[in-house]
Backbone as CSV, one residue per row, in Angstrom:
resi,resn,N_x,N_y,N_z,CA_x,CA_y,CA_z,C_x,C_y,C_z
1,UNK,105.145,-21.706,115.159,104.056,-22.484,115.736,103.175,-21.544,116.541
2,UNK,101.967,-21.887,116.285,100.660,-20.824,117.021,100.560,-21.065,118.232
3,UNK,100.780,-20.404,119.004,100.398,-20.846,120.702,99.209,-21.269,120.904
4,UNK,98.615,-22.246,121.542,97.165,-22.245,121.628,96.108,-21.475,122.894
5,UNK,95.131,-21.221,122.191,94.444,-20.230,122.728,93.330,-20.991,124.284
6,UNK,93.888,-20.742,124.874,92.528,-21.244,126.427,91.430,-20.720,126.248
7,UNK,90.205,-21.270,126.709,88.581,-20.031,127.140,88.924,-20.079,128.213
8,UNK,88.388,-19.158,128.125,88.358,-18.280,129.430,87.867,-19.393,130.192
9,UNK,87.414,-19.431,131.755,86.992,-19.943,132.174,85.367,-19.484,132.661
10,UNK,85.505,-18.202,132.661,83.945,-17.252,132.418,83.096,-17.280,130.832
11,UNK,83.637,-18.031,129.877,83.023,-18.546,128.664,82.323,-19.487,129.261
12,UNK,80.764,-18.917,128.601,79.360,-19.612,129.018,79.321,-20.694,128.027
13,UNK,79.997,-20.511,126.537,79.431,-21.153,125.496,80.155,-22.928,125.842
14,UNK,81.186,-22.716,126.408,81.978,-24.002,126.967,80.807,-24.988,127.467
15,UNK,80.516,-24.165,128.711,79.522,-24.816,129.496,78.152,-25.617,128.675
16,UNK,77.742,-24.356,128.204,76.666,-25.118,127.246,76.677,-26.001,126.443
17,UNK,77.721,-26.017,125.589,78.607,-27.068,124.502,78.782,-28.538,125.707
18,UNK,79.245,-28.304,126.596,79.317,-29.265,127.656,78.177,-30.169,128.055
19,UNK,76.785,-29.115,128.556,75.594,-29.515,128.603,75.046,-30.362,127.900
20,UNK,74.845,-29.817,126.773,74.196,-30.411,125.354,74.836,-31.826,125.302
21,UNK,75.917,-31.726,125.236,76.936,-33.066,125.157,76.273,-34.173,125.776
22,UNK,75.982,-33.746,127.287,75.915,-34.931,128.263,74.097,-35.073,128.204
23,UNK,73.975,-34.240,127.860,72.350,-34.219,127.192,71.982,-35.319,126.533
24,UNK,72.636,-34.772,125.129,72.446,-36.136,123.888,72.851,-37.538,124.255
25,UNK,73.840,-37.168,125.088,74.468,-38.718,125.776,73.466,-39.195,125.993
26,UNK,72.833,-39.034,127.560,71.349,-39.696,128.393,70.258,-39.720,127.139
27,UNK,70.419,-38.993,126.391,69.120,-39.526,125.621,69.240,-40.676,124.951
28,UNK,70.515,-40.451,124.414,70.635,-41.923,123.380,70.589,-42.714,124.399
29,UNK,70.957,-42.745,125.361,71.156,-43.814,126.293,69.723,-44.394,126.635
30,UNK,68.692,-43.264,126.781,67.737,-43.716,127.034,67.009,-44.282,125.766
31,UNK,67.125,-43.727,125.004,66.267,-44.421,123.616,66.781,-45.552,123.570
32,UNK,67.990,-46.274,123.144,68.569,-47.490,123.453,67.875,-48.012,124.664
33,UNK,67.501,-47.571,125.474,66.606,-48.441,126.880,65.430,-48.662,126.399
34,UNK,65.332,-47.895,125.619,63.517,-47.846,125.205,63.043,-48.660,124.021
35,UNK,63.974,-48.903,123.298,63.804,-49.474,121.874,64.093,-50.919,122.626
36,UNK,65.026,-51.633,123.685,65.598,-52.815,123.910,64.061,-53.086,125.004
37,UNK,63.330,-52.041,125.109,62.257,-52.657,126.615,60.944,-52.918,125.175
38,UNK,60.765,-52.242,124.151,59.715,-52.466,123.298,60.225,-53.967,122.914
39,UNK,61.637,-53.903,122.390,61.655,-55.424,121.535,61.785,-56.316,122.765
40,UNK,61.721,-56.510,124.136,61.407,-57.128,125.283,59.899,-58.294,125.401
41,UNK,59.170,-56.037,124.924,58.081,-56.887,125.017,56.816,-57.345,124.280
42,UNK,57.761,-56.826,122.778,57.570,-57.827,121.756,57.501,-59.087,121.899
43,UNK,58.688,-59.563,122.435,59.459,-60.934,122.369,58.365,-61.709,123.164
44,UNK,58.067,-61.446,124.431,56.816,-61.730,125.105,55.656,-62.341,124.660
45,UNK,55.403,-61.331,123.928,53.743,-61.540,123.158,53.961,-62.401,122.363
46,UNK,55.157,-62.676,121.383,54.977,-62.981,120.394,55.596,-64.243,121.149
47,UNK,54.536,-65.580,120.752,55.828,-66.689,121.093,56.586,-67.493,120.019
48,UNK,56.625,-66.808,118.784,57.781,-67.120,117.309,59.393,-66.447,117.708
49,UNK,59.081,-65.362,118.844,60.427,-64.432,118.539,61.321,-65.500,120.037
50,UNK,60.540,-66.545,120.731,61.323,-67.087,121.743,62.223,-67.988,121.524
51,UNK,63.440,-68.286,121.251,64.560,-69.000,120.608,64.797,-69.995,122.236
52,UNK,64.983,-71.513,121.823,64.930,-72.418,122.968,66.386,-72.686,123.034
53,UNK,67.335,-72.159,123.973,68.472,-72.806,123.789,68.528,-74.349,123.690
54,UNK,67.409,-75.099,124.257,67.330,-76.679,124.396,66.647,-76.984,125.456
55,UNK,66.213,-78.321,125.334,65.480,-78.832,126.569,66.196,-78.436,127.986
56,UNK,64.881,-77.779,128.469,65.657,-77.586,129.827,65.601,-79.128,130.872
57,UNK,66.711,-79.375,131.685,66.464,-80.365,132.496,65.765,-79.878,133.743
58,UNK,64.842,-80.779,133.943,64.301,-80.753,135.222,65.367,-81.126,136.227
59,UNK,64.449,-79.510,137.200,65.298,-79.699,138.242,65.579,-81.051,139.167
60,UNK,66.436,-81.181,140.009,66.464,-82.230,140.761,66.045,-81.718,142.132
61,UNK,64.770,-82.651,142.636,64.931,-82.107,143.697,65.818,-82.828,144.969
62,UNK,66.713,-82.677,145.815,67.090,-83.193,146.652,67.202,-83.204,147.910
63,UNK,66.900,-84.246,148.303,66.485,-84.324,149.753,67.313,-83.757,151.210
64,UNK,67.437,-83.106,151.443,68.071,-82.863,152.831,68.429,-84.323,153.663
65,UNK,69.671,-84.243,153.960,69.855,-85.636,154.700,69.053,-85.603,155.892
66,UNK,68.077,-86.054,156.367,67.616,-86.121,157.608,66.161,-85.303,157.745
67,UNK,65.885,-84.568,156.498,64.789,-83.597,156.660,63.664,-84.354,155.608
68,UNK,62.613,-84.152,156.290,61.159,-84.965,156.008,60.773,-84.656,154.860
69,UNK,60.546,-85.151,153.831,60.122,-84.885,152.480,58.692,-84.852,152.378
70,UNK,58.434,-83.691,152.338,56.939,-83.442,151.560,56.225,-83.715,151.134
71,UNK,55.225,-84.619,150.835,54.545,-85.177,149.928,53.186,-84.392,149.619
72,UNK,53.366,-84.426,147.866,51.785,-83.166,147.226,50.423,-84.047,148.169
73,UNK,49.979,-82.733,148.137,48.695,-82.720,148.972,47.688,-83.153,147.560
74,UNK,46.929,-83.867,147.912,45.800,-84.280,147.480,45.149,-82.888,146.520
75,UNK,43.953,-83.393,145.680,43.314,-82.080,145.201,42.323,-82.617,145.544
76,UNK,41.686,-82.279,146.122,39.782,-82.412,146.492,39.454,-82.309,144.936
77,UNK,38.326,-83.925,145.136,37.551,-83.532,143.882,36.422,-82.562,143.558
78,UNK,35.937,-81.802,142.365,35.211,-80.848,142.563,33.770,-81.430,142.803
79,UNK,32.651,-80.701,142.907,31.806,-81.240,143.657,31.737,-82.335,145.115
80,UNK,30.258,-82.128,144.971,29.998,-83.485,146.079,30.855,-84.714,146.180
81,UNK,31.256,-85.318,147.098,31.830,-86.338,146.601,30.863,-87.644,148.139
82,UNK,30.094,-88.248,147.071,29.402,-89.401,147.663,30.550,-90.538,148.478
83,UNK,29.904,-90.867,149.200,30.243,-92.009,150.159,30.271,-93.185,149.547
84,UNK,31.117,-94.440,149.469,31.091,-95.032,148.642,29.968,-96.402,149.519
85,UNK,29.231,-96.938,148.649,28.089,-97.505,148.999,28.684,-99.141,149.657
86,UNK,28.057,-99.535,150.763,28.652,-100.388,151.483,28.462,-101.826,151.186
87,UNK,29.294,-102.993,150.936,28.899,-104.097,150.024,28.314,-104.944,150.645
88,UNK,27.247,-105.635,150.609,26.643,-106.182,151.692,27.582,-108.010,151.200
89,UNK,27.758,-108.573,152.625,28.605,-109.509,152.294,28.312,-110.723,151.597
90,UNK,28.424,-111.126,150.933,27.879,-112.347,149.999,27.822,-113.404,150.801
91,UNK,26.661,-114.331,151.343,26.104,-115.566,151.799,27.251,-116.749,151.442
92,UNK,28.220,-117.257,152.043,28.394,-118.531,151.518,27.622,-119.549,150.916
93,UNK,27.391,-120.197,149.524,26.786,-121.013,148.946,26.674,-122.360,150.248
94,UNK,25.385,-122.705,150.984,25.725,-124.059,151.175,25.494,-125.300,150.535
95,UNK,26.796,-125.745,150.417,27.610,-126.936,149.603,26.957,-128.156,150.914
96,UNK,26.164,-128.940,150.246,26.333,-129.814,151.172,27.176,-131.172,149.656
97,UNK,26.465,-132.590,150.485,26.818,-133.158,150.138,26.296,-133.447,149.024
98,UNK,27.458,-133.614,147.674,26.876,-133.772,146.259,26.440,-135.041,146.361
99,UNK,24.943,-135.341,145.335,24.465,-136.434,145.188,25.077,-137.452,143.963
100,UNK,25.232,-138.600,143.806,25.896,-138.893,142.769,24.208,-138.885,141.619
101,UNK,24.992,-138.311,139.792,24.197,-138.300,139.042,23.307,-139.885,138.743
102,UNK,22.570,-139.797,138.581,21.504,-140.947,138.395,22.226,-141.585,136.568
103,UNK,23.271,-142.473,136.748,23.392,-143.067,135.216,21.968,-143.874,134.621
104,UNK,21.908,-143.243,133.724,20.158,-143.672,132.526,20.891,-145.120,132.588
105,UNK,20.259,-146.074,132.408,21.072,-147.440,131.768,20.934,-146.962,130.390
106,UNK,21.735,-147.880,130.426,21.975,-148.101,128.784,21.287,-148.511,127.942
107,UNK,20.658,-148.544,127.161,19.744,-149.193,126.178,20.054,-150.294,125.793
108,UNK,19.706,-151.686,126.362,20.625,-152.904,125.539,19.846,-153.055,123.819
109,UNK,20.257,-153.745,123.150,20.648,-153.820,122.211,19.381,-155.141,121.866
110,UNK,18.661,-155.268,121.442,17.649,-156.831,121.331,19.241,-157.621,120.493
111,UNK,19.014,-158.689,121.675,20.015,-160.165,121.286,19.432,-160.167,119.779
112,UNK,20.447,-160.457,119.005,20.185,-161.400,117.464,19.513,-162.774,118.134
113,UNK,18.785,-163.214,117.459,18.459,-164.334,117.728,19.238,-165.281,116.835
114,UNK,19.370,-166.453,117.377,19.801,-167.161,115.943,19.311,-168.028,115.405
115,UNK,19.874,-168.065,114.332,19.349,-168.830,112.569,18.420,-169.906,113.283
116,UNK,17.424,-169.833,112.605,16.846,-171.314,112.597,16.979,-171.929,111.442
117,UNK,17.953,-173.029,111.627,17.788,-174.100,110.392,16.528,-174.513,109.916
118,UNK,16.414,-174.091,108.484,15.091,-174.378,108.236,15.080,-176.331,108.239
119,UNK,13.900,-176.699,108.815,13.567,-178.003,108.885,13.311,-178.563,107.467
120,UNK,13.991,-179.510,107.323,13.232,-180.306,106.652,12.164,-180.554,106.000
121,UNK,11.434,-180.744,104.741,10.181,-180.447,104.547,9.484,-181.981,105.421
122,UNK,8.342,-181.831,105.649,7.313,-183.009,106.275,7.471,-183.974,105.568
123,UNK,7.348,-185.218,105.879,7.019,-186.284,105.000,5.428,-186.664,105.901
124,UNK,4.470,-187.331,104.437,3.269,-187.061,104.970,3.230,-188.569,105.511
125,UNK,2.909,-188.654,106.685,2.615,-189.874,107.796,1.942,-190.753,106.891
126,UNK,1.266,-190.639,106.256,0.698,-191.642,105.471,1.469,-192.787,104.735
127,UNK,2.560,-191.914,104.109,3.514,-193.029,103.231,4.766,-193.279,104.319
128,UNK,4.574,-193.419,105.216,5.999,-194.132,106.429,5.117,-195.006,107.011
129,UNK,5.304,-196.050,106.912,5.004,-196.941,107.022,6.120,-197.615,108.347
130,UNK,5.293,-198.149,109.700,5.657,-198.210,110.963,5.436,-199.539,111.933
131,UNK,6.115,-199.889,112.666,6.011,-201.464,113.408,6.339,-200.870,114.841
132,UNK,5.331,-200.963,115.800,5.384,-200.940,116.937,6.152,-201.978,118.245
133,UNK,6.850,-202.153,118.659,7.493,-203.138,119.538,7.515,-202.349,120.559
134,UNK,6.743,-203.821,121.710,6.546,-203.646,123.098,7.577,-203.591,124.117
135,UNK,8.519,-203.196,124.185,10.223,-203.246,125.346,9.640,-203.095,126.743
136,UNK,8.337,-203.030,126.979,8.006,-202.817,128.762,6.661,-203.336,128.269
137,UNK,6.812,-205.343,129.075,5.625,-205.768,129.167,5.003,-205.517,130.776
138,UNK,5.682,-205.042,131.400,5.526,-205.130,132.469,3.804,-204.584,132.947
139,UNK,3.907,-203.161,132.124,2.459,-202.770,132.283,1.170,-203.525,131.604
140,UNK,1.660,-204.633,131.473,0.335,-205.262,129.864,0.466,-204.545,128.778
141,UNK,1.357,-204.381,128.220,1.307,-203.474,127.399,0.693,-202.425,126.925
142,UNK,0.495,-201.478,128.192,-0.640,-199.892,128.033,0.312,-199.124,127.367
143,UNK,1.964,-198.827,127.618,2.557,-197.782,127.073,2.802,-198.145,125.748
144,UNK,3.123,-199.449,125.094,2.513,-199.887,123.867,1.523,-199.264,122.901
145,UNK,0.454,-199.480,123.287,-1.095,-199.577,123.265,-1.276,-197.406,123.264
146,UNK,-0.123,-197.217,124.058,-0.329,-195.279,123.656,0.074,-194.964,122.868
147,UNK,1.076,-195.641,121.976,2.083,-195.002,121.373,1.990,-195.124,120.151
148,UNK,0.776,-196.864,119.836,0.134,-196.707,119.065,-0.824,-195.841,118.433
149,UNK,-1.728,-195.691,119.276,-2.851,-195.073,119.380,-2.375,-193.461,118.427
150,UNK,-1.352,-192.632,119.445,-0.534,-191.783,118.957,-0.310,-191.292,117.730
151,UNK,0.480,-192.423,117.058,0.983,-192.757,115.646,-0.283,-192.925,114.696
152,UNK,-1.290,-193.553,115.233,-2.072,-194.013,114.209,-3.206,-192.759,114.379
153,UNK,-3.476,-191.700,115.330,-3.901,-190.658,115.045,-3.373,-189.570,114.544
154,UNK,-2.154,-189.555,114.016,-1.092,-188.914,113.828,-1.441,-188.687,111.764
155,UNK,-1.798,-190.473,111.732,-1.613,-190.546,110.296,-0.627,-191.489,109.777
156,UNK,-0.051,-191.732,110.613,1.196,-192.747,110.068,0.369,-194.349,109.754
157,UNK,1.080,-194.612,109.190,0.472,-196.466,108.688,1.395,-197.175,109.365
158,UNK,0.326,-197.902,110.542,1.089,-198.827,111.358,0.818,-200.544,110.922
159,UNK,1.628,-200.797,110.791,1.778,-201.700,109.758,2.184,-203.337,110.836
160,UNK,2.692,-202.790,112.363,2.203,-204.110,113.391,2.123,-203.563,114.544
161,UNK,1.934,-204.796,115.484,2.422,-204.464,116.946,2.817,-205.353,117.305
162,UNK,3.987,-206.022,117.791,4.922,-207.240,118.072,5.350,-206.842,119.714
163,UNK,5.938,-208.261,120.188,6.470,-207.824,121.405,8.088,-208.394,120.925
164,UNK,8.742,-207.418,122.063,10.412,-207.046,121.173,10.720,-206.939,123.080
165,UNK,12.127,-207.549,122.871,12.998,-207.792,124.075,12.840,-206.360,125.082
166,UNK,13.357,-206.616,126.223,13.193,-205.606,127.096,14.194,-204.176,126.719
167,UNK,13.880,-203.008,126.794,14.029,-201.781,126.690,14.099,-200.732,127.343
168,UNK,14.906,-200.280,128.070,14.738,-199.283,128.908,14.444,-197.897,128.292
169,UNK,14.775,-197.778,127.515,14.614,-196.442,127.146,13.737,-196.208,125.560
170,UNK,12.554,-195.743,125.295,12.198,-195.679,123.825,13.255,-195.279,122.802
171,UNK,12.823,-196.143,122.040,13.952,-196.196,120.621,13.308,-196.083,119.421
172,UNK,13.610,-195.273,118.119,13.001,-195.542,117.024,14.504,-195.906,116.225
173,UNK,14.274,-196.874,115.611,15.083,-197.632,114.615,14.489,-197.380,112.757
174,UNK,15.268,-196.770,112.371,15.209,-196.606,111.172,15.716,-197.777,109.864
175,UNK,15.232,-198.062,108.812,15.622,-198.748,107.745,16.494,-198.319,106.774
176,UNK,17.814,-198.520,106.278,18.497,-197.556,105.863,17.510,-197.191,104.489
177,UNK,18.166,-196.058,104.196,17.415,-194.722,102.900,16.051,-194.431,103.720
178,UNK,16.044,-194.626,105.347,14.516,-194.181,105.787,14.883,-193.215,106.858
179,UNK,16.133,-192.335,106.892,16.326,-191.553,107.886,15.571,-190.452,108.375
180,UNK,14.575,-189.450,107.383,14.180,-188.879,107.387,13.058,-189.388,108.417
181,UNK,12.676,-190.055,107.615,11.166,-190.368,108.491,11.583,-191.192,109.709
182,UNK,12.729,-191.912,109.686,12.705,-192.400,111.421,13.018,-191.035,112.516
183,UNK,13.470,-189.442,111.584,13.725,-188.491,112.938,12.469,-187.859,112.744
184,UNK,11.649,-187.978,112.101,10.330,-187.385,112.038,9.515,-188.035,112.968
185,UNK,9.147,-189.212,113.048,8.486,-190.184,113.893,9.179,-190.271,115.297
186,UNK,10.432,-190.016,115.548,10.605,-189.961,116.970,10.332,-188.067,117.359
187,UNK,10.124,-187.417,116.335,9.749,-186.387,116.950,8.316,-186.248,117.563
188,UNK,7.785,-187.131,116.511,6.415,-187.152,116.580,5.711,-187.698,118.235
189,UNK,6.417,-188.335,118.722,5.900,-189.223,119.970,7.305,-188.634,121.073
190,UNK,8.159,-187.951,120.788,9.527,-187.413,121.709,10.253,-188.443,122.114
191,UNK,10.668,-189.124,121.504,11.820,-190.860,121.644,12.578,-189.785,122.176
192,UNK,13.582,-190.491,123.325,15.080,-189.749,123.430,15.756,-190.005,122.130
193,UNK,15.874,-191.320,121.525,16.789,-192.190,121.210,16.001,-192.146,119.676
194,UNK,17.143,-192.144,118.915,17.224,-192.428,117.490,17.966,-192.772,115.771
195,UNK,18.223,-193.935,116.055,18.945,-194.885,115.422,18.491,-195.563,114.083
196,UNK,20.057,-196.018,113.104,19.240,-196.867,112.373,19.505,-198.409,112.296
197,UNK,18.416,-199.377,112.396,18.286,-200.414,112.627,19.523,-201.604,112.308
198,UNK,19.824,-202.165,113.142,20.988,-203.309,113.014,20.602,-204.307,112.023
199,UNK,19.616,-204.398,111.742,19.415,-205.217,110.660,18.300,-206.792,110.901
200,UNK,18.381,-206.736,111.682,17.804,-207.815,112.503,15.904,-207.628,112.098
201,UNK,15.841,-206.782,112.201,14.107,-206.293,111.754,13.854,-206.613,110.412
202,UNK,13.079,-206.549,109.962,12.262,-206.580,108.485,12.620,-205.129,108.039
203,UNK,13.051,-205.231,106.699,13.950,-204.131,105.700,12.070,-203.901,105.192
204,UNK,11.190,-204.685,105.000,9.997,-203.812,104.434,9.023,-203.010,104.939
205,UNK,9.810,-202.607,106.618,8.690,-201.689,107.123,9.885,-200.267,107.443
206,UNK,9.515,-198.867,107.150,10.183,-197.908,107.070,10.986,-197.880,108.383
207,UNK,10.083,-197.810,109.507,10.186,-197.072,110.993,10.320,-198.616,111.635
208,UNK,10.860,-198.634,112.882,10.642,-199.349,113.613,10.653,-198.566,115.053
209,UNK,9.205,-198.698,116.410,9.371,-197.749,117.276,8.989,-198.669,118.470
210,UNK,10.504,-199.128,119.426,10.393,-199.873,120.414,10.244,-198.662,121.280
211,UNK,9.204,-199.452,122.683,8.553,-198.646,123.377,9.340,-199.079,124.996
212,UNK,9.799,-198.042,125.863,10.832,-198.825,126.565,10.319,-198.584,128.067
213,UNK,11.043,-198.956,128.965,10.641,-198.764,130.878,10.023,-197.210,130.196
214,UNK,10.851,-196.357,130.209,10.430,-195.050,130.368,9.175,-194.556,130.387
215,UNK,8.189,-195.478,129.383,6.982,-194.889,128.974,6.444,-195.618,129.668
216,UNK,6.915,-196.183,130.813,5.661,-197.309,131.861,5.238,-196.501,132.859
């Protein structure tokens, strides 16, 4: 077996071999610093190379037990900032007392009138043939004597004038089948009263028209 050989300790080449060594060391060391500070600040610039581990949570902030919490200060708005314009106070409306609305009337309606039964046609005074009786001699017979007069300016054919028992009230007495013309003839002179004859009169005169107190 070969003994092994020592350097000297006055061998320069040791030293240098030594040097160099710790040389290349720091350099790599530094290039490795230098290559990790470029891709740094790569990473920087570029914002594709920034990998998000995840939403960060906002911090919490928490209050000190007993210590006054801060509140953000306002930001002044930029520019001027006008005074805000002062509202002048609105007048109460006066409400007095409401008037009541004036209701229009209503428009009435014109009443229907009603039907008039048509009358009867005329029978012409000429062919009714009529007997006057006096029921109020009391006056001399004037209300008689009108009622004639009446009738016979009328047109009717008076056919007598008799005196006939007392009467209070004017009556025209009709002949039966002479109804028509006995309500025609008391219209003619306004009899209250109008009847047809009991029989007692003459059947050959149409009308019979007792004249009564009333017309005295």
């Amino acid at each position: 077996m070969t003994a092994a050989k020592h350097t000297s300790p006055r061998d320069r080449s040791f030293r240098r071999s030594l040097l160099r060594n710790a040389a290349g060391g720091v350099g790599l060391v530094v290039l490795v610093a230098a290559i990790f500070g470029v891709l740094g600040m790569i990473g920087r610039d570029d914002p594709t190379l920034d990998i998000a581990d995840g939403p960060e949570e906002p911090e919490e902030d928490v209050a000190t037990e007993g210590a006054p919490v801060e509140e953000p200060a306002e930001t002044p708005p930029e520019g001027p900032v006008e005074a805000p314009a002062e509202e002048e106070p609105e007048e109460p409306a006066d409400e007095g007392p409401e008037e009541p609305a004036e209701e229009e009337p209503a428009e009435e309606e014109p009443a229907e009138e009603p039907e008039e039964e048509p009358s009867p046609p005329a029978i012409d005074p000429a062919e009714i043939s009529v007997q006057v009786l006096d029921g109020y001699r009391e006056d001399g017979g004037a209300a008689a004597d009108a009622v004639f007069e009446q009738l016979e300016a009328a047109g009717y054919r008076i056919i007598a004038r008799n005196p006939a028992i007392a009467y209070e009230v004017t009556t025209v007495l009709w002949t039966a089948g002479y109804e028509a013309e006995g309500r025609q003839v008391a219209e003619e002179i306004g009899a209250p009263e109008a009847r047809e004859q009991p029989g007692n009169l003459s059947t050959s005169v149409n009308v019979h028209v007792v004249v009564g107190a009333d017309r005295g």
